[in-house]
N, C-alpha and C positions, 0 to 999 in steps of 0.2 A: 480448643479452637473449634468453631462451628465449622456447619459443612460448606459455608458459603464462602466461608473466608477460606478454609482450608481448600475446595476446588481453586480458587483465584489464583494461589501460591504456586501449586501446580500449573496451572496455565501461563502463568508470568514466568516459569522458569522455564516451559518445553516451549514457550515463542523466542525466547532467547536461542536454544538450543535448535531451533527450525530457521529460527531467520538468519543466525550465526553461518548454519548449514549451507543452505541454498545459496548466502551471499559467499561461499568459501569460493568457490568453480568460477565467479564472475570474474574476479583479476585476472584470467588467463586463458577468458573464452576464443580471444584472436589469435593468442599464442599457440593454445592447442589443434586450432584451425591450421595451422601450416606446418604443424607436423602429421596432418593429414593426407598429404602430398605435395607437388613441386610446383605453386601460387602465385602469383603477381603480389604485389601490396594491395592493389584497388581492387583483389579477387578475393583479398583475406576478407580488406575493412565489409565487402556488400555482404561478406557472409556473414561475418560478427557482427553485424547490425541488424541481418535477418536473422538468427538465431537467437537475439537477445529479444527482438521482438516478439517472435514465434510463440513463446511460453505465455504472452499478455492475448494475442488474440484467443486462442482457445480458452485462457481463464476468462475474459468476456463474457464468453458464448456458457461456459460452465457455471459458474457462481451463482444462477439464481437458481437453478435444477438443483444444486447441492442446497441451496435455502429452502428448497421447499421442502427437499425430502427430510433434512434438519427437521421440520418443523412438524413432520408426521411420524418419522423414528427417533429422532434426538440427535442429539449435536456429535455425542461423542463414538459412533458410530463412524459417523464424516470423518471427525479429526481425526481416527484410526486408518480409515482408506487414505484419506490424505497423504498422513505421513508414508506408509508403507509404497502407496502409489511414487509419492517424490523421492522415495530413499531406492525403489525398483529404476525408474526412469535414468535417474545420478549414476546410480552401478554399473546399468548399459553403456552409459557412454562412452568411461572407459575400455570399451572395447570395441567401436564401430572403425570402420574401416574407410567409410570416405565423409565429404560435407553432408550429402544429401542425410545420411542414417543419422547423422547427430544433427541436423534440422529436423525431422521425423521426431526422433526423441524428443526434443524441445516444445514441439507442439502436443505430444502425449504427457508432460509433465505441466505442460499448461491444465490439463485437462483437470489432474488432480492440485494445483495450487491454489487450495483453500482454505489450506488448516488458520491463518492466523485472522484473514478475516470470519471465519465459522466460531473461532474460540474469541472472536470478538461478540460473535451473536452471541453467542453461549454465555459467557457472563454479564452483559450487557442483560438479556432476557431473565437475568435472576438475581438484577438490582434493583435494587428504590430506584423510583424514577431521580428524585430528588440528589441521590449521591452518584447518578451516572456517569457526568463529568469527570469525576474526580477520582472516579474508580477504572474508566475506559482511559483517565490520561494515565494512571501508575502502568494498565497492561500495557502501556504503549514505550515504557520503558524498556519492557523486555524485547520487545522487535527490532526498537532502536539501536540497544545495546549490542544486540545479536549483529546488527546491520555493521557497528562500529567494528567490532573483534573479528569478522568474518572473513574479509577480505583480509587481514592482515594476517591471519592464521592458514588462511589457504594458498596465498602469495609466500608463505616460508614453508609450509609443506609440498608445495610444487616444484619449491628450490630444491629442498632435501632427498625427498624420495620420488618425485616425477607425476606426472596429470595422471596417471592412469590408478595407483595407490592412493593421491589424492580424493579421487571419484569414489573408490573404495569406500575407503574413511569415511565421508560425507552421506554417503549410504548410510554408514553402521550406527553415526551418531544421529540422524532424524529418525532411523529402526529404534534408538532407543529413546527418543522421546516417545513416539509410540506406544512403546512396553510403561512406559512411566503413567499416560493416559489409561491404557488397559486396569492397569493396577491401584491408580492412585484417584483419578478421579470419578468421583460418585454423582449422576447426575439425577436430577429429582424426576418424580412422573412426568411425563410427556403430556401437555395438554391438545389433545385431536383437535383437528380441525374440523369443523361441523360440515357436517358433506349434503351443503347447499349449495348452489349457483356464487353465495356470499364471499364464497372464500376460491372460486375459479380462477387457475392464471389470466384469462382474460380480461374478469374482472380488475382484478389486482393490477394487471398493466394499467388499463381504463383508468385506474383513482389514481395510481400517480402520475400521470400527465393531467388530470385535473385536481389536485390538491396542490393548490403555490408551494405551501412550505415545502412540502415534499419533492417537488418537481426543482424549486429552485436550489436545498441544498444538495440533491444528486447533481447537477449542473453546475454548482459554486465545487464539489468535489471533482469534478473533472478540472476546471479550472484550475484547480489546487496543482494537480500531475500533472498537466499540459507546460502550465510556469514552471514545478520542478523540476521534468523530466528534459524540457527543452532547451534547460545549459548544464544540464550533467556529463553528455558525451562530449560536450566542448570544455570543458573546466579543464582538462589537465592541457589542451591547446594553449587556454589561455595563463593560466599559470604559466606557462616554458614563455609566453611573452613579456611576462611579469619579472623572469631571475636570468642568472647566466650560469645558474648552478644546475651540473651535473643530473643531479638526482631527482629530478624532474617528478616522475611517478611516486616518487614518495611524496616528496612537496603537495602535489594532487592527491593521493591520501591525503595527509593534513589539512588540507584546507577541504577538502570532502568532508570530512571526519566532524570540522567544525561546527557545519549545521546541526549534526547527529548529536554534539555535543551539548550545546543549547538547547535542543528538544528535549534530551533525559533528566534537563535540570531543572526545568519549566516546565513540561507537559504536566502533568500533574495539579502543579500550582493553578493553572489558568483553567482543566477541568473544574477544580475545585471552587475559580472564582464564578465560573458561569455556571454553577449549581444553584448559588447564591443571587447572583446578580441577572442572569437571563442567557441563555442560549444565543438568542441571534444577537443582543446588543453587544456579546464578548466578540462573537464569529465575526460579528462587523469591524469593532474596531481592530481588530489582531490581524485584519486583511487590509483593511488600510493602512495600519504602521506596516505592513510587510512592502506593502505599494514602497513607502518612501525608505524604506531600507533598501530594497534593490537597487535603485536608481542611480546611490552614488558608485554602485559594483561597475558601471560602467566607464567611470573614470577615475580611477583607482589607478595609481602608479609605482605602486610596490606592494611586494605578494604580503607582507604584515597588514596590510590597510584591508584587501582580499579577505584576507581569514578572520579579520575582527567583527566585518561586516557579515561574514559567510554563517558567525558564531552567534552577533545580534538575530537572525535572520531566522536560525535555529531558534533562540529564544520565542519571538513572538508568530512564527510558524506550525511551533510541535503542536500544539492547543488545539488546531484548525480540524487533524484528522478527528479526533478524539468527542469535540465538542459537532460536528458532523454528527455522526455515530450516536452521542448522547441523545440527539434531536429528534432523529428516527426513533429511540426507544420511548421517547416521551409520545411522538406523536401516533407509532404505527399500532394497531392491536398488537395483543401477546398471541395469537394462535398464527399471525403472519410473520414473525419477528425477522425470521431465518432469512424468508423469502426477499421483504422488503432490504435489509443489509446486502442480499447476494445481488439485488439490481442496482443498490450503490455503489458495490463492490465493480459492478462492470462499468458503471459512469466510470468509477476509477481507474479501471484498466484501458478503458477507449483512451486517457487523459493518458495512459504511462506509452501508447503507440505514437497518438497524435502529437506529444512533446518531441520526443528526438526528431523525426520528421521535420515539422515546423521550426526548429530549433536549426537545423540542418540549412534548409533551404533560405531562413534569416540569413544566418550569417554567409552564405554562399553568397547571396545577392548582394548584403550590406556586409555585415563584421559583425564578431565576437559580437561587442558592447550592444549592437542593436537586437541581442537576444533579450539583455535585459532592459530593455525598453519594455518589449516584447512584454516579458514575464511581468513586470510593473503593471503593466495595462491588465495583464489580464487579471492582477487581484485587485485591481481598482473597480474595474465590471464587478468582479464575485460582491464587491463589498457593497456597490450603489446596489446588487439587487439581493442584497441582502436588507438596505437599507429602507425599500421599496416594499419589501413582502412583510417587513414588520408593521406599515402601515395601512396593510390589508387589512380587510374583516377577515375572520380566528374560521379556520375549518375544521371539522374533526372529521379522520379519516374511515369511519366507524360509518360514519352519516352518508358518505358519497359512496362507500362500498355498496350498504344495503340498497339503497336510493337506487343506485344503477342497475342492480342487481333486482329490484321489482320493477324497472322498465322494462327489463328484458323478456319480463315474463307475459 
């Protein structure tokens, strides 16, 4: 096995083993809020929605500081902080004693939640441009998978032995994805960044707010989260309006589960097809068929119709992150790689705040169903300006760095 392939294997199994992780504590983040003290219900929910937040603004603010340093010392340095950071933060929790210290914690685990977007740079930065797609949609299995098992693993070890052994656990096992990366994976030389004005954060802000393509799929990527994120905290709402069955939260697993399902069984495929056929004419159309898969989520009358479509949705959705990602590889230099990922990475993270919010205040004002109006619209936007920026003239991102960068001088 080469070394290229052999790192990948490695990395597709400790994303599994990270996102598995992190997703373990999510089923019972409100639950363990009110065994914190003596709570209203409306005192749990503002906290469990600020805590779940808390962990995305600071990875915002972080993500492109860890790209650049990625891109001066190597990736696999980060993914070692990372884990150790996220498996330190998890451990704490178990043991704080009111809201306030486990908000604090939350925002300090944002700080280090980088590993799977950086082990996205990291092999991404040590592909053909040519097989990007199809190699960024396999690693995206492993997140997904991780995403699928996570909750369900955490939600029966929380039954079993309590949140606090939980938190434990959850430690031990992103500590040893960590030890797996120490040991397993071999990363090549590190190509420096030339220490010119060329490669300045400034710069580099500067070119992607004027370079379309680039500007536009960090903004088609926020898109992305903003529609996902903003019927996530209402889905098992809506589900209980959908049955008269009992078991409500599991039903909501399942039909969660579904998109995640679709993703792991297509991502891949549809990387694979936009290696071939074009980047942005896949990204376009897999945002428009998502458009018209949403819509009928909204008038849906039994939870079966929900999860068929929840499964479609997943199908022609998993592609979107992947083939994103692919795009930047094709367009950004290699001595930026890290950098340019980590500021898409925070498009993404603004998209995972702004969705519940918006999502929130929808259906407050209107209902459920007028989220996914909501969400419809917004991959119908991603996709007209996706459909818009392919009918530009072609920019290379090499050109407007320098360019800018002899202005200033």
């Amino acid at each position: 096995m080469s070394n290229q392939k052999h790192n990948f294997m490695i990395i597709l199994i400790s994303n599994f083993i990270v996102a598995s992780s992190i997703t373990m504590i999510m089923p019972f983040l409100s639950l363990y809020i009110e065994t914190l003290g003596d709570f209203s219900e409306s005192y749990v929910q503002q906290w469990a929605g600020l805590t779940f937040g808390a962990t995305f603004v600071t990875a915002l603010i972080m993500s492109p500081v860890w790209g650049r340093v990625a891109d001066k010392y190597g990736y696999k340095p980060i993914m070692i902080i990372n884990c150790f950071g996220i498996a330190t933060s998890i451990f704490l929790m178990g043991y704080v004693n009111n809201v306030e210290q486990f908000f604090v914690l939350r925002l300090l685990m944002g700080i280090v939640t980088g590993f799977i977007p950086t082990s996205m740079a990291f092999i991404s930065k040590h592909t053909p441009k040519n097989t990007a797609g199809k190699t960024l949609g396999t690693l995206q299995m492993g997140s997904v998978g991780g995403t699928l098992f996570g909750p369900v693993i955490g939600g029966a070890l929380a039954d079993q032995v309590g949140f606090n052994y939980t938190f434990i656990f959850t430690a031990i096992t992103i500590s040893i994805a960590a030890l797996i990366i120490i040991f397993a994976v071999h990363e090549p030389n590190i190509i420096r960044k030339e220490k010119n004005s060329v490669y300045s954060r400034k710069n580099i802000i500067w070119t992607i707010f004027h370079h379309r393509l680039i500007l536009n799929v960090m903004l088609v990527a926020s898109l992305i989260q903003i529609g996902n994120f903003s019927i996530q905290p209402l889905l098992s709402l809506y589900v209980a309006q959908l049955t008269t069955s009992g078991q409500v939260a599991l039903l909501a697993g399942i039909t969660f589960s579904a998109t995640g399902v679709g993703t792991l069984l297509f991502s891949r495929y549809f990387g694979r097809l936009a290696d071939h056929v074009g980047y942005e004419k896949v990204l376009m159309v897999l945002l428009f068929i998502s458009c018209i898969i949403i819509i009928p989520q909204a008038f849906v009358t039994s939870l079966w119709q929900l999860m068929i479509l929840r499964f479609l949705l997943g199908i022609f959705s998993g592609g979107l992150i992947p083939i994103t990602t692919a795009l930047i590889r094709k367009e950004a230099p290699i001595e930026i790689q890290g950098e340019i990922m980590g500021y898409n990475q925070s498009f993404r993270f603004l998209g995972n705040i702004v969705g519940p919010v918006l999502g929130g205040i929808i259906s407050g004002f209107a209902s459920i169903s007028a989220v996914f109006y909501l969400t419809s619209l917004l991959f119908l936007i991603a996709s007209i300006m996706v459909f818009i920026t392919r009918k530009l003239p072609k920019q290379y991102m090499e050109d407007i760095l320098v360019e800018h960068s002899l202005a200033q001088k």
